[in-house]
C-alpha positions as CSV (number, residue, x, y, z in Angstrom):
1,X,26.1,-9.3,1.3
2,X,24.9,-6.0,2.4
3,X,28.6,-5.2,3.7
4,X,29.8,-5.6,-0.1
5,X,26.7,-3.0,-1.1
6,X,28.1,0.0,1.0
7,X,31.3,-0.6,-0.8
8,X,30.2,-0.1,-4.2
9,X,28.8,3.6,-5.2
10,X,25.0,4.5,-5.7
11,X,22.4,4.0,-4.5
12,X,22.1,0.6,-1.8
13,X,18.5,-0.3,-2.4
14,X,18.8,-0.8,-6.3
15,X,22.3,-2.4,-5.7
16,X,20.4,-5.2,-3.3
17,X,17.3,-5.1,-5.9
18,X,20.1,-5.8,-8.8
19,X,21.6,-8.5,-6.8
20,X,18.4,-10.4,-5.9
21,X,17.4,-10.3,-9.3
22,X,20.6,-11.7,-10.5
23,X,20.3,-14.4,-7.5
24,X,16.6,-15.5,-8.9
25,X,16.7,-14.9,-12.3
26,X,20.5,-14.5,-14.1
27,X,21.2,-11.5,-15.5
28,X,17.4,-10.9,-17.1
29,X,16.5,-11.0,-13.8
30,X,19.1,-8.4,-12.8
31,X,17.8,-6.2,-15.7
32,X,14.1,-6.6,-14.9
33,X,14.9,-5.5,-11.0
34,X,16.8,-2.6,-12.2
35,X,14.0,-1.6,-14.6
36,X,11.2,-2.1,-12.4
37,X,12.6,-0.8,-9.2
38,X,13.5,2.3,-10.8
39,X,11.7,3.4,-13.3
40,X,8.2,1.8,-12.0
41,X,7.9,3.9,-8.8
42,X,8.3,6.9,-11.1
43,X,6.1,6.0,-13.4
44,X,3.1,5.4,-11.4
45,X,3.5,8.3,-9.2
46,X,3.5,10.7,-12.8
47,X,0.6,8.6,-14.6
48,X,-1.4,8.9,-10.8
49,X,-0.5,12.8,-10.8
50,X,-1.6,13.2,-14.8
51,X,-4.8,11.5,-13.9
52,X,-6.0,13.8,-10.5
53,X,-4.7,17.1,-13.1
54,X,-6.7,15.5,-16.0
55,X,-10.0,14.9,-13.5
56,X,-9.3,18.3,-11.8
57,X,-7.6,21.0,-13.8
58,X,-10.2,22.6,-14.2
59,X,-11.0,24.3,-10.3
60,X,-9.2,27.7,-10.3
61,X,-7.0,26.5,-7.5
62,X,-4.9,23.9,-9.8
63,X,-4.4,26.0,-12.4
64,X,-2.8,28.9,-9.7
65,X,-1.5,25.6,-8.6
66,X,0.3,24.3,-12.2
67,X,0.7,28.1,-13.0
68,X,3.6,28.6,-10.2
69,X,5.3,25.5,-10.7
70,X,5.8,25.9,-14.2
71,X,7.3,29.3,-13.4
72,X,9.5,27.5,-10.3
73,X,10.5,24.8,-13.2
74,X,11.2,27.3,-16.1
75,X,13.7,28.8,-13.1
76,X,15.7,25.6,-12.3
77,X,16.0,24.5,-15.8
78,X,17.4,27.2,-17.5
């Protein structure tokens, strides 16, 4: 099976998480890999980050910290 996955663009991990999913569950098993695979890792690495910048935004040395990289982000956005 993993042969087929370096056939098929993307990303291999969330192609195997997609296809395990399928293999247990049909395709609401396929959806709930994709979901949770991707967007979970994310998501608890931002709400983990908001949290220690809630508890500690306050010391001068986060806000030189948040200061820079909203200038470094205003730059690669626009």
């Amino acid at each position: 099976m993993l042969g087929i996955e370096y056939t098929l663009p993307g990303p291999i991990a969330t192609k195997m998480e997609i296809y395990i999913g399928f293999q247990e569950g049909g395709y609401l098993g396929s959806f709930l890999a994709a979901v949770f695979a991707t967007v979970a890792p994310s998501l608890i690495h931002m709400l983990t980050l908001m949290v220690l910048l809630y508890k500690f935004g306050a010391y001068p040395q986060v806000k030189r910290m948040t200061l820079m990289l909203n200038r470094q982000l205003r730059c690669f956005l626009e």
